[in-house]
PDB file of N, CA, C and O in Angstrom:
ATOM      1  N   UNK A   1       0.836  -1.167   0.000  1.00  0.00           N
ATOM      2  CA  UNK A   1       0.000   0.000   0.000  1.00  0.00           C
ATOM      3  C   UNK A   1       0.881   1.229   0.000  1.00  0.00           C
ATOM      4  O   UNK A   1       2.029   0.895   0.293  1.00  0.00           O
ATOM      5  N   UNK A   2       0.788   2.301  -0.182  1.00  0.00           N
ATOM      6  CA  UNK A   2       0.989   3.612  -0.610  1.00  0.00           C
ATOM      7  C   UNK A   2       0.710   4.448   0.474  1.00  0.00           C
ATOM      8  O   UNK A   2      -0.508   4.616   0.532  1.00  0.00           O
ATOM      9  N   UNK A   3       1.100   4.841   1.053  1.00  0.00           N
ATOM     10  CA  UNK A   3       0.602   6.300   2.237  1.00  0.00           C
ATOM     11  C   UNK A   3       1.402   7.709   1.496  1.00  0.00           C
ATOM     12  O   UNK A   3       2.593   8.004   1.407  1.00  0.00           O
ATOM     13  N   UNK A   4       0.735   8.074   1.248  1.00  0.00           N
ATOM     14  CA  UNK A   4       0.460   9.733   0.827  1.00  0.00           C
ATOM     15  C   UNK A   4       0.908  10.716   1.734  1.00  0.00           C
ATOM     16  O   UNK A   4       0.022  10.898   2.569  1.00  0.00           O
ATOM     17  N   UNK A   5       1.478  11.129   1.854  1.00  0.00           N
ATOM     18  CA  UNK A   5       2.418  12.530   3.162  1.00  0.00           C
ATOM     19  C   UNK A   5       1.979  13.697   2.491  1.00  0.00           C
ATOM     20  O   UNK A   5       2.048  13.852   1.271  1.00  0.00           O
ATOM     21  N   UNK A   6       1.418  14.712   3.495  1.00  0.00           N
ATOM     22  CA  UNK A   6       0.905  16.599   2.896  1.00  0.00           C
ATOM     23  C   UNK A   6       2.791  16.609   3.057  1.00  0.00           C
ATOM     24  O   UNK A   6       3.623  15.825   3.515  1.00  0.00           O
ATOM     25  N   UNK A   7       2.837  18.388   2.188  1.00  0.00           N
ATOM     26  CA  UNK A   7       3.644  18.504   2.289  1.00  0.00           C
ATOM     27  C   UNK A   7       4.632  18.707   3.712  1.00  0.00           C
ATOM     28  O   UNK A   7       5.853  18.581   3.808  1.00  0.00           O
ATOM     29  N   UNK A   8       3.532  19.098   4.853  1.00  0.00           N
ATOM     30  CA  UNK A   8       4.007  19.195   6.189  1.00  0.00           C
ATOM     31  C   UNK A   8       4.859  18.149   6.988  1.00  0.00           C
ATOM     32  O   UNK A   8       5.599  18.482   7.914  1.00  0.00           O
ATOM     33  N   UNK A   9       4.707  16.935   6.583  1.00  0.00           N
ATOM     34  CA  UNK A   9       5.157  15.819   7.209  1.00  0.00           C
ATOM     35  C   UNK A   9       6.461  15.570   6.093  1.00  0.00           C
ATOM     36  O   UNK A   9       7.497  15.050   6.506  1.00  0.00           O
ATOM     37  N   UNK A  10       6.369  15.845   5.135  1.00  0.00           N
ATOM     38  CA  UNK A  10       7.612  15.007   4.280  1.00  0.00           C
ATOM     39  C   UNK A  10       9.278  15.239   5.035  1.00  0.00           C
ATOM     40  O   UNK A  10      10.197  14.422   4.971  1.00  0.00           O
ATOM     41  N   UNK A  11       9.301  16.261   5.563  1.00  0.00           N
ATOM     42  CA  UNK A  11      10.586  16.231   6.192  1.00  0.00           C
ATOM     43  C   UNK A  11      11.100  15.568   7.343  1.00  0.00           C
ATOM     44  O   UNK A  11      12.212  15.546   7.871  1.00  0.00           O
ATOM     45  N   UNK A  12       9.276  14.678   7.763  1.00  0.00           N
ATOM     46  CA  UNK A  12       9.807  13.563   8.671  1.00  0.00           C
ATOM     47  C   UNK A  12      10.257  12.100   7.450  1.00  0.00           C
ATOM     48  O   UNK A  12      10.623  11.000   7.863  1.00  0.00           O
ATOM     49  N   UNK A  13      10.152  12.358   6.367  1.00  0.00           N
ATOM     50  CA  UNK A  13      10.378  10.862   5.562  1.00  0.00           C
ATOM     51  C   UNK A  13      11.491  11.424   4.890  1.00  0.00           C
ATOM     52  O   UNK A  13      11.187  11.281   3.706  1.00  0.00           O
ATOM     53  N   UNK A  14      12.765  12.060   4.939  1.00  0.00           N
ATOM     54  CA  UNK A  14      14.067  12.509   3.937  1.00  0.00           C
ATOM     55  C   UNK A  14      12.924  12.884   3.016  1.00  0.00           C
ATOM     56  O   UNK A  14      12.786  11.870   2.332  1.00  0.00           O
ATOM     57  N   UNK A  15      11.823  13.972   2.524  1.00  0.00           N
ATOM     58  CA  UNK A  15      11.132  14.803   1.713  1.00  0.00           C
ATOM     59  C   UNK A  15      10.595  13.684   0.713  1.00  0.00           C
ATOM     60  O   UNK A  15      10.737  13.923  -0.487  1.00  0.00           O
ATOM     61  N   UNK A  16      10.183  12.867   0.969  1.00  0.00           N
ATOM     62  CA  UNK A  16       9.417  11.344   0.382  1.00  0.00           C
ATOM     63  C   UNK A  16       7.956  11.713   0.341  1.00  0.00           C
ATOM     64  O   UNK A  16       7.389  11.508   1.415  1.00  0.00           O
ATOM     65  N   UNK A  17       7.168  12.225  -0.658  1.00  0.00           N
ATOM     66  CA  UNK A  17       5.339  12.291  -0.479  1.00  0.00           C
ATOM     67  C   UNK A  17       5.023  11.057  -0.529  1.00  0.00           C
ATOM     68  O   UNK A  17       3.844  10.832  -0.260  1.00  0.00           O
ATOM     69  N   UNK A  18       5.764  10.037  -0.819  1.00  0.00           N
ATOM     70  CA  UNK A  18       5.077   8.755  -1.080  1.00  0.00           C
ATOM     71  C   UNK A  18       5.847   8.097  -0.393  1.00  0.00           C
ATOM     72  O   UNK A  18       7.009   8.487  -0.271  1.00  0.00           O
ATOM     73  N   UNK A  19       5.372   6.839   0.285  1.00  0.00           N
ATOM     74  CA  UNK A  19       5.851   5.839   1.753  1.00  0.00           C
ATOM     75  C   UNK A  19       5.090   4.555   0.454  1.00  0.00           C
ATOM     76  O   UNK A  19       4.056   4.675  -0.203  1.00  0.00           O
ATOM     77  N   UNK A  20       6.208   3.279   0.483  1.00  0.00           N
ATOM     78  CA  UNK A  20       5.363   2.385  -0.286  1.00  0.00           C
ATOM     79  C   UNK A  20       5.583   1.330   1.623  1.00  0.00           C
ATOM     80  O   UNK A  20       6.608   1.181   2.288  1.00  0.00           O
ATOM     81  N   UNK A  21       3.976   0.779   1.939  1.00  0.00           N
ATOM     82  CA  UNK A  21       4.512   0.187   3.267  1.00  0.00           C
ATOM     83  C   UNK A  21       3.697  -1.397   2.986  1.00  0.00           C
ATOM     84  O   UNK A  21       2.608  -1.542   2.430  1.00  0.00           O
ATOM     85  N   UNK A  22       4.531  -2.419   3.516  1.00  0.00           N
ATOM     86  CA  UNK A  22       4.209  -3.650   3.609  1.00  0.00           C
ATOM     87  C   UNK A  22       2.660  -3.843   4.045  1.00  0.00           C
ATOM     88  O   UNK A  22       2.363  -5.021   3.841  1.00  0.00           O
ATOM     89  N   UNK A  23       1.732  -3.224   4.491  1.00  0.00           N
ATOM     90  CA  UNK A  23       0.762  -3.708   5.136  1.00  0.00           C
ATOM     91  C   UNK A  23      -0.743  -4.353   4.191  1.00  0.00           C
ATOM     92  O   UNK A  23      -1.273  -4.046   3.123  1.00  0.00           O
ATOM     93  N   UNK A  24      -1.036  -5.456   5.349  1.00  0.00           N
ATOM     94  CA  UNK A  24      -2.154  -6.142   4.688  1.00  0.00           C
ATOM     95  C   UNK A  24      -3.358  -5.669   5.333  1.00  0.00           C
ATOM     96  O   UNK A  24      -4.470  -5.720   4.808  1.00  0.00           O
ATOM     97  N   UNK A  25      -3.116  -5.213   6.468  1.00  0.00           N
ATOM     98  CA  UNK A  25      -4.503  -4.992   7.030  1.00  0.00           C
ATOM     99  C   UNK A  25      -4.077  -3.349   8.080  1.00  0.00           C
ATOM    100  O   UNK A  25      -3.145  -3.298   8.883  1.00  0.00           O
ATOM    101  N   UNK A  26      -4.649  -2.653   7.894  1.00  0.00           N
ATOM    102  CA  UNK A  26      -4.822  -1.290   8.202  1.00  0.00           C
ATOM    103  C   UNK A  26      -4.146  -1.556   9.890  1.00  0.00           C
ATOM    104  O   UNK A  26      -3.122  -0.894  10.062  1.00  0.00           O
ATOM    105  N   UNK A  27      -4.385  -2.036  10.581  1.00  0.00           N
ATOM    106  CA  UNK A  27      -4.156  -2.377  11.498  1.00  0.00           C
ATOM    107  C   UNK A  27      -2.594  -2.421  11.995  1.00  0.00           C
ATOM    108  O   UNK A  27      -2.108  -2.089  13.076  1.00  0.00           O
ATOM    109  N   UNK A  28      -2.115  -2.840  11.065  1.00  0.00           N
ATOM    110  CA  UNK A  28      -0.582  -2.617  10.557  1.00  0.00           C
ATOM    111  C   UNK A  28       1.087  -1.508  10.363  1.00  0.00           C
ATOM    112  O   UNK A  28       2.316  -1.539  10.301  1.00  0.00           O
ATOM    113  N   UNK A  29      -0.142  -0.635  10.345  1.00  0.00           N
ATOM    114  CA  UNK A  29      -0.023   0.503   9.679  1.00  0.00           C
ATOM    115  C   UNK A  29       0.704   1.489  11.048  1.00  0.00           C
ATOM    116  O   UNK A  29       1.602   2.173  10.555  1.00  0.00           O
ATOM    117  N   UNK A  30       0.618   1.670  12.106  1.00  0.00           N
ATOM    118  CA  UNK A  30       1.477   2.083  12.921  1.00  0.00           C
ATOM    119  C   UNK A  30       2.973   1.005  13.307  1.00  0.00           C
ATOM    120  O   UNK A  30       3.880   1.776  13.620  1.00  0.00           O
ATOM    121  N   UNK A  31       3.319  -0.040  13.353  1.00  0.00           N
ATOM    122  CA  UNK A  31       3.996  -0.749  13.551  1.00  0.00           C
ATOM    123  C   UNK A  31       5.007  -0.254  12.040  1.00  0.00           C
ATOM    124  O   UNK A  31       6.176   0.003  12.330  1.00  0.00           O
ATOM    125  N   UNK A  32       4.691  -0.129  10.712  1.00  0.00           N
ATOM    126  CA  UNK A  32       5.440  -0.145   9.856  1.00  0.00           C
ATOM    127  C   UNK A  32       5.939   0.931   9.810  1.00  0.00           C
ATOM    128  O   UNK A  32       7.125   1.122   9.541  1.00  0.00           O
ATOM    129  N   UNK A  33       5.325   1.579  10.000  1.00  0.00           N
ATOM    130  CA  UNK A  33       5.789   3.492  10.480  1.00  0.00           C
ATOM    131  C   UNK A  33       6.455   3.284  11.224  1.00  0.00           C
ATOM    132  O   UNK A  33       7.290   4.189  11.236  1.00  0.00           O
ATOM    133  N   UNK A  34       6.724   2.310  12.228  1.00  0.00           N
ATOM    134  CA  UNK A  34       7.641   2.391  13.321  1.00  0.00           C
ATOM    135  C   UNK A  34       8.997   2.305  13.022  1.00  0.00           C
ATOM    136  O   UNK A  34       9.905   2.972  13.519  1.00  0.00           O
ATOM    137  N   UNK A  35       9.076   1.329  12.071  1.00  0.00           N
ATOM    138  CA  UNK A  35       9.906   0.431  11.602  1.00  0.00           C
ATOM    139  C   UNK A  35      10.459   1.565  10.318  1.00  0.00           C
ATOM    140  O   UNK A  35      11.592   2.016  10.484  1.00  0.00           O
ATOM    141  N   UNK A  36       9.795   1.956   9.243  1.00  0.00           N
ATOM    142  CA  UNK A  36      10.118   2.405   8.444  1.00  0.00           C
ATOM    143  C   UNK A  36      10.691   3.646   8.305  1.00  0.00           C
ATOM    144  O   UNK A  36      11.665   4.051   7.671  1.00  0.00           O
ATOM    145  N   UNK A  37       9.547   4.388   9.335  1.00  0.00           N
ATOM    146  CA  UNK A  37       9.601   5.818   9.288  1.00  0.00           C
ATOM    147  C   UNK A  37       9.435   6.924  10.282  1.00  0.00           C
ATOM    148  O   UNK A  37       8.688   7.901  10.343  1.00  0.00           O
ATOM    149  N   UNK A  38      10.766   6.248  11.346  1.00  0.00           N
ATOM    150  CA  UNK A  38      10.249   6.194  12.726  1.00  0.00           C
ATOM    151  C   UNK A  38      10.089   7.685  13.531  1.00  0.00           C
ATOM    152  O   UNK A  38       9.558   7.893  14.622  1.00  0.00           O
ATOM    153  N   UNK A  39      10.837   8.794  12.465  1.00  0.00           N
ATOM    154  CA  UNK A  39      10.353  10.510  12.785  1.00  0.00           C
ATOM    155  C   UNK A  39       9.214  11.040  12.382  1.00  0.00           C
ATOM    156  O   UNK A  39       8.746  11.988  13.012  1.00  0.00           O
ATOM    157  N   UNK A  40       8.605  10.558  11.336  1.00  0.00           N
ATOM    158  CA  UNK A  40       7.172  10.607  11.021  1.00  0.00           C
ATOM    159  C   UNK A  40       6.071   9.588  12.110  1.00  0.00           C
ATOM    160  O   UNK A  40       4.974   9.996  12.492  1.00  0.00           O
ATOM    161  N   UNK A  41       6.543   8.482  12.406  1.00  0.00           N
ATOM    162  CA  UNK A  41       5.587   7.874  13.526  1.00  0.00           C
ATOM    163  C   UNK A  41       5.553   8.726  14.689  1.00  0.00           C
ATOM    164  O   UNK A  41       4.484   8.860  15.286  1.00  0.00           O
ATOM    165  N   UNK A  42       7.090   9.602  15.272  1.00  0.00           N
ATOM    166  CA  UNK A  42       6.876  10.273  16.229  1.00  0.00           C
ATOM    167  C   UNK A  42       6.105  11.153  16.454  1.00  0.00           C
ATOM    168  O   UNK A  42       5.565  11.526  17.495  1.00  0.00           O
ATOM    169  N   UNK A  43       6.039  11.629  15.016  1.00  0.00           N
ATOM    170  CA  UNK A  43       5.241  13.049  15.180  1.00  0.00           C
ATOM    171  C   UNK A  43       4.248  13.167  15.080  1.00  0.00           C
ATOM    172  O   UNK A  43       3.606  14.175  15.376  1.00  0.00           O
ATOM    173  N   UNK A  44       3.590  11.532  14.350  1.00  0.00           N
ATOM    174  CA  UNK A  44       1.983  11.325  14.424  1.00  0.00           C
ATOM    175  C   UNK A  44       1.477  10.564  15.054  1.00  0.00           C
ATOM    176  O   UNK A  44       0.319  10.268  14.759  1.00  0.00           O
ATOM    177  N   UNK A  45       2.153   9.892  16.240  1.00  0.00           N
ATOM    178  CA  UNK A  45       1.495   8.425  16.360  1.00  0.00           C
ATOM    179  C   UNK A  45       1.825   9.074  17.883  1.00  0.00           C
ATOM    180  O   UNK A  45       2.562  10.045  18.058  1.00  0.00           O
ATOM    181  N   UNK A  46       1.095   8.305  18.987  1.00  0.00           N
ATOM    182  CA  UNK A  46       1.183   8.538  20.429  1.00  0.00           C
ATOM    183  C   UNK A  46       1.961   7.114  20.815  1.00  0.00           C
ATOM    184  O   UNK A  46       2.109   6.071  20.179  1.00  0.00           O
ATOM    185  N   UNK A  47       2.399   7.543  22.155  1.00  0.00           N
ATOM    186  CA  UNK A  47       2.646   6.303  23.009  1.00  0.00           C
ATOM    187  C   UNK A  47       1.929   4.544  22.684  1.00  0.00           C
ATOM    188  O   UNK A  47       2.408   3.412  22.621  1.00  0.00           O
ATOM    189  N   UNK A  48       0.937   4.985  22.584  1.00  0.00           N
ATOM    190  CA  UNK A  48       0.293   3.417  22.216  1.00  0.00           C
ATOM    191  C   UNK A  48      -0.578   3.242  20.887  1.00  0.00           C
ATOM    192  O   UNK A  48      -1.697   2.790  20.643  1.00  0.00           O
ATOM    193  N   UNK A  49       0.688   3.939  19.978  1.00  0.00           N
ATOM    194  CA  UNK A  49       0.432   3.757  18.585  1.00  0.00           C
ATOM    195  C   UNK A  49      -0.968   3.882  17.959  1.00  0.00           C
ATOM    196  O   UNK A  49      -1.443   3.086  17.149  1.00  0.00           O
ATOM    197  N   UNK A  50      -1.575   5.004  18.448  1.00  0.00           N
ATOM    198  CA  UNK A  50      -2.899   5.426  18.254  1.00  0.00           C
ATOM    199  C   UNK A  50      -2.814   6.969  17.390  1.00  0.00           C
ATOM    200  O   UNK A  50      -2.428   7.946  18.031  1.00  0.00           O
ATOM    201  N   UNK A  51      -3.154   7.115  16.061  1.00  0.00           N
ATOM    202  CA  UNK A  51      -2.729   8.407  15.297  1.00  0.00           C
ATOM    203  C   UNK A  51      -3.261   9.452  16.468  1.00  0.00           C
ATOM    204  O   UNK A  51      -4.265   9.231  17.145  1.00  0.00           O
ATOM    205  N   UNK A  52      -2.328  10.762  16.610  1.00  0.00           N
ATOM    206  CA  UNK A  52      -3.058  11.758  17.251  1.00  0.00           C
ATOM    207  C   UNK A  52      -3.836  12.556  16.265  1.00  0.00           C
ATOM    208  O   UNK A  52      -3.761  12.759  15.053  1.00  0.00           O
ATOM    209  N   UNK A  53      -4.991  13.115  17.716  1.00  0.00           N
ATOM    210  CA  UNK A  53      -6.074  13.822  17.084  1.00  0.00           C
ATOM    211  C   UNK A  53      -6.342  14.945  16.179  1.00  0.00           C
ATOM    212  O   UNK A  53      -7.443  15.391  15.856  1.00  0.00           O
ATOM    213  N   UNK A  54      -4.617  15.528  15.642  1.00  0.00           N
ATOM    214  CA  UNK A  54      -4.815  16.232  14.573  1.00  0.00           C
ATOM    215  C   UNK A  54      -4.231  15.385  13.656  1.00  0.00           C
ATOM    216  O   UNK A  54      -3.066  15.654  13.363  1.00  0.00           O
ATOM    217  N   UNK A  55      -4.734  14.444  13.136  1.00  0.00           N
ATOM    218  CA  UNK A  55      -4.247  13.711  11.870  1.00  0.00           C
ATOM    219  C   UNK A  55      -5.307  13.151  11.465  1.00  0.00           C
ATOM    220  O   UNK A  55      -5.909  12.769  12.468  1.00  0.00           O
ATOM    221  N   UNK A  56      -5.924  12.866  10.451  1.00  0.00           N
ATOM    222  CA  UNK A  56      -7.019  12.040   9.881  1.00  0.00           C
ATOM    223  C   UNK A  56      -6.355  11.280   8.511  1.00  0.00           C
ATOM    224  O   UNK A  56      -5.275  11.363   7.926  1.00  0.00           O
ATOM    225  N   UNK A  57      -7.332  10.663   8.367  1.00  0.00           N
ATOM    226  CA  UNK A  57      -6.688   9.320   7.392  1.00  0.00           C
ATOM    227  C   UNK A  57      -8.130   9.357   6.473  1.00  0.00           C
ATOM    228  O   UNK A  57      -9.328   9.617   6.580  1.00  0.00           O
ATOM    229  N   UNK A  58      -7.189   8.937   5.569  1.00  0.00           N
ATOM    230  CA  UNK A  58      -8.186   8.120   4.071  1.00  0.00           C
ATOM    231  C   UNK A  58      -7.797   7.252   3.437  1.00  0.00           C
ATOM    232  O   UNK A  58      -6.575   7.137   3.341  1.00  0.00           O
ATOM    233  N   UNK A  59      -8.468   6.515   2.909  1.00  0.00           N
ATOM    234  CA  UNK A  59      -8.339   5.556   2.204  1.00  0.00           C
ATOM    235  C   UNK A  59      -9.109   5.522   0.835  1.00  0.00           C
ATOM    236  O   UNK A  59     -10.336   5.585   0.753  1.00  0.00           O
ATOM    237  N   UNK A  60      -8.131   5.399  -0.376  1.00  0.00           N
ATOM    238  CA  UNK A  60      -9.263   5.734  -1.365  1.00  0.00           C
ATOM    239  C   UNK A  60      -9.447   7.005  -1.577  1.00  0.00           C
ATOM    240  O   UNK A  60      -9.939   7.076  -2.703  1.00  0.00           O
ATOM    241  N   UNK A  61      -9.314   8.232  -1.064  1.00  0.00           N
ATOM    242  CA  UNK A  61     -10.016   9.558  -1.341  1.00  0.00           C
ATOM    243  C   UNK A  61     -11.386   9.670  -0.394  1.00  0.00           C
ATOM    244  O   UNK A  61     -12.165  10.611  -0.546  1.00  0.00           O
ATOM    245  N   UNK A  62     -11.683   8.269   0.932  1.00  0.00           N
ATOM    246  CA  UNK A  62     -12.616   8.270   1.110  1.00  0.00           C
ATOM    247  C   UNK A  62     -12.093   8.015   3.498  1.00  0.00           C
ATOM    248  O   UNK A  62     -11.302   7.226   4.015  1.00  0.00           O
ATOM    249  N   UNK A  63     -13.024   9.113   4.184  1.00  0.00           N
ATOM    250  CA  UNK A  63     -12.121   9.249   4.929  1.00  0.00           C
ATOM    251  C   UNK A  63     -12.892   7.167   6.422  1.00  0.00           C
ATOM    252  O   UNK A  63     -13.881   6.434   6.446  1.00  0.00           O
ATOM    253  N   UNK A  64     -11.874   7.265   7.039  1.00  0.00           N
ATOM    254  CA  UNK A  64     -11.725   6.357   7.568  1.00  0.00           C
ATOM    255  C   UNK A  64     -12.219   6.559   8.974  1.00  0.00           C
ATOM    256  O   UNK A  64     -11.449   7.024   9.814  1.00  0.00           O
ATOM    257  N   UNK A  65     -13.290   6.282   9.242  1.00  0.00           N
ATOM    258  CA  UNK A  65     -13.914   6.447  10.114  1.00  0.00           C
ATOM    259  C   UNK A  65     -15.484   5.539  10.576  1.00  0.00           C
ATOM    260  O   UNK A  65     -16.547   5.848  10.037  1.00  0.00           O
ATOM    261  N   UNK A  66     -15.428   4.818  11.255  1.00  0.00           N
ATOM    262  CA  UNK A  66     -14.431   4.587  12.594  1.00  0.00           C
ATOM    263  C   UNK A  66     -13.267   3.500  12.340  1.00  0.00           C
ATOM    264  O   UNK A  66     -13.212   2.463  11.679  1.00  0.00           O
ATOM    265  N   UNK A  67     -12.500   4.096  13.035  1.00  0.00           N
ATOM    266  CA  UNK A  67     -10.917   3.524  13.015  1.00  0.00           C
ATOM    267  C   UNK A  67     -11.074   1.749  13.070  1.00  0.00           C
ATOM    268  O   UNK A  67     -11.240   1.248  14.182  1.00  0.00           O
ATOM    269  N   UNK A  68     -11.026   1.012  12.075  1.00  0.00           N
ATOM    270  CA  UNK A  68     -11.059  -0.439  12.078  1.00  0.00           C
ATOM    271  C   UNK A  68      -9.944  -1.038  11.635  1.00  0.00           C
ATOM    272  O   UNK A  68      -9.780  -1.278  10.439  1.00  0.00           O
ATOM    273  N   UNK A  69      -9.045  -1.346  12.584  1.00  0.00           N
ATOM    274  CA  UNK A  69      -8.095  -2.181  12.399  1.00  0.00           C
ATOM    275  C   UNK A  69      -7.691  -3.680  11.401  1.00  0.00           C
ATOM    276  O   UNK A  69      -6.757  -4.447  11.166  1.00  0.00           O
ATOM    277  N   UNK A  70      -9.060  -3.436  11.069  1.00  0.00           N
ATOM    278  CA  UNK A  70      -8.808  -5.420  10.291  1.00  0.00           C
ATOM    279  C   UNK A  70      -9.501  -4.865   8.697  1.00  0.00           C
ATOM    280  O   UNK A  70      -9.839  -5.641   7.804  1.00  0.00           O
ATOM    281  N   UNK A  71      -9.604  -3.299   8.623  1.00  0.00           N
ATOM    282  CA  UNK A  71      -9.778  -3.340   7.348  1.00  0.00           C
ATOM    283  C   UNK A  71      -8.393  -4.015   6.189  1.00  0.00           C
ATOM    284  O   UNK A  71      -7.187  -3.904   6.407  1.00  0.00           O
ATOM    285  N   UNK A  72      -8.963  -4.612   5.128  1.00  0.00           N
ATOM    286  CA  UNK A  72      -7.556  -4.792   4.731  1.00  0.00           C
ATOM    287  C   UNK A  72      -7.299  -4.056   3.596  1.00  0.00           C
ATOM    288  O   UNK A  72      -8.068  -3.184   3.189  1.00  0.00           O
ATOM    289  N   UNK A  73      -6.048  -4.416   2.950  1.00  0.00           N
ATOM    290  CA  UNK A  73      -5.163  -3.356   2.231  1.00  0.00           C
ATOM    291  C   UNK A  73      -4.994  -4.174   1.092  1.00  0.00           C
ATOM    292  O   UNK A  73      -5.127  -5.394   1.179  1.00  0.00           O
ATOM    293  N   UNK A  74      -4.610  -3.399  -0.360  1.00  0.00           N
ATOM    294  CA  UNK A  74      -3.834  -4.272  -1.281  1.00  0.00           C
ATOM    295  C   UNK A  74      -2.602  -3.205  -1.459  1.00  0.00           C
ATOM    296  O   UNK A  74      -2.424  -2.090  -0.967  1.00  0.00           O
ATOM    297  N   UNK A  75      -1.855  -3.967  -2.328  1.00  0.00           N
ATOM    298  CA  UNK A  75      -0.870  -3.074  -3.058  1.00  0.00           C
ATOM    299  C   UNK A  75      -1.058  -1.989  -3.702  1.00  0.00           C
ATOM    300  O   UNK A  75      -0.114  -1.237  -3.943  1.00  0.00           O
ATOM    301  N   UNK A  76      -2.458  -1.694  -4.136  1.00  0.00           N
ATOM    302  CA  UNK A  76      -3.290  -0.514  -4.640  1.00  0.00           C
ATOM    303  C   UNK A  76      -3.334   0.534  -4.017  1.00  0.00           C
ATOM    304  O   UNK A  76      -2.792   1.632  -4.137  1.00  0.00           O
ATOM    305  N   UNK A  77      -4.248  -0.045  -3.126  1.00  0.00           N
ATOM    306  CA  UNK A  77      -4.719   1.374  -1.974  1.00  0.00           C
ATOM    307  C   UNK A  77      -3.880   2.243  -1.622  1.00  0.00           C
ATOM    308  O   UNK A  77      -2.758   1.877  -1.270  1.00  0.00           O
ATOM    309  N   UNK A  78      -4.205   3.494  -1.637  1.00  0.00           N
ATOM    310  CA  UNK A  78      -3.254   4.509  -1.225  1.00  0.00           C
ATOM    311  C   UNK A  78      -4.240   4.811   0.013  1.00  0.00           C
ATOM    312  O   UNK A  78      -5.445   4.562   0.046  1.00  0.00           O
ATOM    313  N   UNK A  79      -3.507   5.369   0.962  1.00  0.00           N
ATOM    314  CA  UNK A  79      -3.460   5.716   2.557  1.00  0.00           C
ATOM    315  C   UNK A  79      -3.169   7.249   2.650  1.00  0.00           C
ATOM    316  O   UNK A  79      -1.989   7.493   2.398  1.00  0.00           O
ATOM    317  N   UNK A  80      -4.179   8.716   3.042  1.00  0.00           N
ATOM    318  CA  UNK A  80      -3.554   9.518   2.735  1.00  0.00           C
ATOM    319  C   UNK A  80      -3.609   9.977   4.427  1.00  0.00           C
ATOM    320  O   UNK A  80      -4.391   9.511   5.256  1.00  0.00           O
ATOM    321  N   UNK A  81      -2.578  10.989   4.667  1.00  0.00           N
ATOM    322  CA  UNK A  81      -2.582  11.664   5.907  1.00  0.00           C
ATOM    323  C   UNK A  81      -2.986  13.193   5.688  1.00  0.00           C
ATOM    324  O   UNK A  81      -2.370  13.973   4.962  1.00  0.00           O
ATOM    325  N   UNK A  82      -4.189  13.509   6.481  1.00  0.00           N
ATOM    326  CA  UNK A  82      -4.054  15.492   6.235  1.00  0.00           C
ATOM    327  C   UNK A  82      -3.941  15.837   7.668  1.00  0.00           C
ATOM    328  O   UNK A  82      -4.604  15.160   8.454  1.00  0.00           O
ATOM    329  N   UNK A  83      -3.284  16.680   8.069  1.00  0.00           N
ATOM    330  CA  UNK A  83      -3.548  17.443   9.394  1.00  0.00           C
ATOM    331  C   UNK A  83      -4.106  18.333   9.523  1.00  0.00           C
ATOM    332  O   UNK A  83      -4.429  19.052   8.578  1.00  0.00           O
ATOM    333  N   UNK A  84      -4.386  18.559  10.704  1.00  0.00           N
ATOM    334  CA  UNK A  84      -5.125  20.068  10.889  1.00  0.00           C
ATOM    335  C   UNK A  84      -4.926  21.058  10.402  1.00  0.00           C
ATOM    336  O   UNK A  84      -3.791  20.810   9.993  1.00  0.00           O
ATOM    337  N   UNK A  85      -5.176  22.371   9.986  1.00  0.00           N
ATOM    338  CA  UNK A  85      -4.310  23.262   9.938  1.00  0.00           C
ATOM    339  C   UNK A  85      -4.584  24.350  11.463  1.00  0.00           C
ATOM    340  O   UNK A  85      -5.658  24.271  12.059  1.00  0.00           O
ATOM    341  N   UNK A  86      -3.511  25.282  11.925  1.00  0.00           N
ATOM    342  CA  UNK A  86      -3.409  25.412  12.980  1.00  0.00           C
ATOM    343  C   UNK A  86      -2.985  27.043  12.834  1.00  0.00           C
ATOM    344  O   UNK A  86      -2.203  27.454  11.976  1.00  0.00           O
ATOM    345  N   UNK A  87      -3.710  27.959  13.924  1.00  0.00           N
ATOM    346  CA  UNK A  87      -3.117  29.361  13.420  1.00  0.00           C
ATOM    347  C   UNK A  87      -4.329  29.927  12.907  1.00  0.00           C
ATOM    348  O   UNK A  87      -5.351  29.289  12.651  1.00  0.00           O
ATOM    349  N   UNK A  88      -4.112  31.487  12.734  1.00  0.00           N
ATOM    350  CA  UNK A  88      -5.075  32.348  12.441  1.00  0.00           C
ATOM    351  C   UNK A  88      -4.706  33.252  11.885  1.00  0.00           C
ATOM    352  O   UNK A  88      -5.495  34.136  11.549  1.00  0.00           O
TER     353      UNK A  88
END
């Protein structure tokens, strides 16, 4: 699968918009970040590998909600991350 980085995060991946990550089932998907891309997991992922609450996810162009771990993945699917934006 494919995870998609805004431009805000790419300087946690060496400036990479695109992450190609092993996972079969969504569920997955913090552990490989761990492994792969472990300054980008810091900066999005909490203590018990739960995305924090300014990050949302999609799948498809289509957003992911509620958070189901056993959705699964192909080599297709792209995974996108947007954050909040923050400031006035």
């Amino acid at each position: 699968m494919k995870l998609l980085l805004p431009k805000a995060l790419q300087r946690f991946s060496n400036d990479q918009d695109i992450l190609t990550l092993p996972c079969k089932q969504l569920g997955e998907l913090a552990q490989a970040l761990r492994t792969t891309a472990p300054s980008l997991a810091a900066a999005i992922l909490d203590e018990q590998d739960t995305f924090k609450p300014f990050v949302k996810l999609f799948m498809n162009q289509e957003p992911i909600s509620p958070w189901d771990p056993n959705i699964s993945l192909s080599d297709s699917d792209e995974i996108s991350i947007v954050t909040a934006l923050v400031g006035g």
